[in-house]
C-alpha positions in Angstrom: 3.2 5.1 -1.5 6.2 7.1 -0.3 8.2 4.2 0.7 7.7 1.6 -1.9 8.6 4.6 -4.6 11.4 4.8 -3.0 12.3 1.4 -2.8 11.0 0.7 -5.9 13.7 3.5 -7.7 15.9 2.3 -5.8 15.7 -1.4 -7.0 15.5 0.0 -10.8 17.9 3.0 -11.1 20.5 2.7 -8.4 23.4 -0.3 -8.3 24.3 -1.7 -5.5 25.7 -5.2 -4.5 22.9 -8.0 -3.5 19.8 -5.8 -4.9 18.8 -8.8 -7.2 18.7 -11.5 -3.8 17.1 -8.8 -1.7 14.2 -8.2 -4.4 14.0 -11.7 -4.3 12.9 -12.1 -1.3 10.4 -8.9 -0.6 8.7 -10.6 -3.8 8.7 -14.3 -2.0 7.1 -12.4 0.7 4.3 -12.1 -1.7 3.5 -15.4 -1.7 3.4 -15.6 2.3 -0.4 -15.3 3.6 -1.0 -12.6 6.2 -2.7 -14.7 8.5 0.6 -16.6 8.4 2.3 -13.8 10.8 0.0 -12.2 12.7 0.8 -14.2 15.7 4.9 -12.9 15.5 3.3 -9.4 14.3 0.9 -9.2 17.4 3.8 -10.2 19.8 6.2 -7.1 18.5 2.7 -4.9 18.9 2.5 -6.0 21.9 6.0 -5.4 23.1 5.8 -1.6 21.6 2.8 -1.3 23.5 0.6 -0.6 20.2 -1.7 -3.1 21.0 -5.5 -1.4 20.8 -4.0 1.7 19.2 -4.3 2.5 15.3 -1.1 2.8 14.3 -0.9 -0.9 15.1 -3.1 -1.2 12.2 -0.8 1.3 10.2 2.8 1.1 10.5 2.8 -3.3 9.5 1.6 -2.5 6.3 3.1 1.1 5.5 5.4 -0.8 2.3 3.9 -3.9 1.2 6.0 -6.3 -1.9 3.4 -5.6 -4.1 4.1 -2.2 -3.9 7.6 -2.4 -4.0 7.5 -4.8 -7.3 4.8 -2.1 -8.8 6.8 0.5 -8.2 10.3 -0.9 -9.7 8.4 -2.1 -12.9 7.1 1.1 -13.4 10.3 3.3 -12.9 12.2 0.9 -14.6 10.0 1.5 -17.5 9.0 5.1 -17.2 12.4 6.7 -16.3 15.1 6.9 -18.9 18.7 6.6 -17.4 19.7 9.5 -19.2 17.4 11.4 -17.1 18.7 10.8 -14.1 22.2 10.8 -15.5 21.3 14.8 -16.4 19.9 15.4 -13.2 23.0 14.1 -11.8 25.1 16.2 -14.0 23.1 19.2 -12.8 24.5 18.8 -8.9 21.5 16.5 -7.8 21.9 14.4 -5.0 20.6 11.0 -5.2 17.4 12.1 -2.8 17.2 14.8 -5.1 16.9 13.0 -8.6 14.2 11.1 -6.6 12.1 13.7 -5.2 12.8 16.2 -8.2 13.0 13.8 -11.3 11.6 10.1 -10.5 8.6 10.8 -8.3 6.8 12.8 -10.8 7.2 10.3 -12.8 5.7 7.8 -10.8 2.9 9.9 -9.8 0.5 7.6 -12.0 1.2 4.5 -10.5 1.7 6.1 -7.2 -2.2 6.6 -7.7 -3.1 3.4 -8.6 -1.1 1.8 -5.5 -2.6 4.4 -3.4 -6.1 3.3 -4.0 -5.3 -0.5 -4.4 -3.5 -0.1 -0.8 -7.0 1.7 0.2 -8.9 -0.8 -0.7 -6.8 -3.3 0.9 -6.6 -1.7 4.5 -9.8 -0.3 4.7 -11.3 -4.2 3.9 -8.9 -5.9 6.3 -10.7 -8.1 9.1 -7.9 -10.1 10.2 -5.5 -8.0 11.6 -7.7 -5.9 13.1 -9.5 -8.6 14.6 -6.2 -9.4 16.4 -5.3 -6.4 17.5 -7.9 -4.1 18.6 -10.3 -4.4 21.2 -14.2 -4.2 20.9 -14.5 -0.8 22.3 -11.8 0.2 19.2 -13.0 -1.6 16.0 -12.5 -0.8 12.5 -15.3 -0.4 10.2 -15.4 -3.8 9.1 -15.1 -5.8 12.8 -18.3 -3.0 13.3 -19.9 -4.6 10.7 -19.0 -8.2 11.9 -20.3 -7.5 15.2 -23.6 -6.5 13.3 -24.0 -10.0 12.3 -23.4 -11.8 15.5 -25.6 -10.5 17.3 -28.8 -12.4 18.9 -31.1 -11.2 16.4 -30.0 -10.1 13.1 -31.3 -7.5 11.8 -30.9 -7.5 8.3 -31.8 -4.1 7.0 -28.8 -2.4 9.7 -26.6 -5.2 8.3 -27.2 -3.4 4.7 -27.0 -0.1 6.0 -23.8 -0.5 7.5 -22.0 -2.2 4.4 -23.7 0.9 1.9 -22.0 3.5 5.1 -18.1 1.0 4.4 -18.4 1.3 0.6 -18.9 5.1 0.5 -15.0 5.9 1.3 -14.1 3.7 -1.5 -16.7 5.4 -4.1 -15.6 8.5 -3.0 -12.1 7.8 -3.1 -12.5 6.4 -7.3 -14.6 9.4 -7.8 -12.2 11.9 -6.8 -9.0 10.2 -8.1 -10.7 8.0 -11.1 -9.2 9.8 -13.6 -5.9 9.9 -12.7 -6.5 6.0 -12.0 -7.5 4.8 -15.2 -4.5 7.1 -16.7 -2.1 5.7 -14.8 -3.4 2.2 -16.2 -3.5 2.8 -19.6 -0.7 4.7 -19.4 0.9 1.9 -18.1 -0.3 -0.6 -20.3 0.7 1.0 -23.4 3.8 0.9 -25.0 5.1 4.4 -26.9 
């Protein structure tokens, strides 16, 4: 969320030549499948030496283009120029009108591309397929390996998808509200 609010105020408040080509192209990579680089992905894991670690799992998908796009819309929307125009009057640095003025502001969507990011990692099979190993799996390849096995057992099959769904209950519980405000909030014109 850190990132893409960063480069997402950068693409809506700050000038600078060749931003409209370069958001071009992280929102073409949008349209790009996953499964489409995993093979060049895996190679540079495997060159770092991340390969059966978590943070090769991680650090790919840190700033996606949907989160970058989400982000500019909203500050573009959400932040007057004259605010950051005051907060440069006032002595603020550039970092500063960020981390003072803009990312309160995008606090809201911050939360709802926190949890749609959630949802999308902690679902992932592909990737992690790739690039763990067996004795390292992800909650989902756990899940897989469930269902190959000789017999399957149906009831532990259930049991282990309720046991995956609870971090994502829990996580709308506990930030629900702030969700659905940052929704409507953004869906609604003043």
């Amino acid at each position: 969320m850190f990132f893409a609010s960063l480069a997402g105020f950068a693409f809506a408040k700050l000038r600078f030549r060749g931003r409209n080509a370069l958001l071009l192209t992280i929102v073409a990579t949008m349209m790009i499948p996953v499964q489409m680089g995993i093979i060049p992905l895996y190679m540079i894991m495997v060159k770092l030496g991340w390969q059966n670690h978590l943070q090769a799992v991680i650090v790919p998908f840190l700033v996606t283009g949907f989160g970058v796009f989400m982000m500019r819309q909203y500050a573009d929307q959400a932040i007057p120029d004259e605010l950051i125009e005051a907060a440069r009057v006032d002595g603020c640095s550039t970092f500063g009108v960020y981390w003072r003025v803009v990312l309160p502001a995008l606090r809201p969507a911050a939360g709802v591309l926190g949890l749609f990011t959630f949802m999308q990692t902690w679902n992932e099979f592909m990737w992690p397929l790739a690039v763990l190993s067996p004795d390292n799996p992800t909650v989902q390849l756990s899940i897989n390996n469930l269902a190959n096995a000789y017999f399957k057992d149906y009831t532990l099959m259930f049991a282990g998808t309720s046991v995956a769904i609870l971090p994502l209950l829990v996580v709308f519980i506990v930030f629900g509200r702030q969700i659905i405000g940052g929704i409507m909030e953004g869906a609604v014109k003043a």
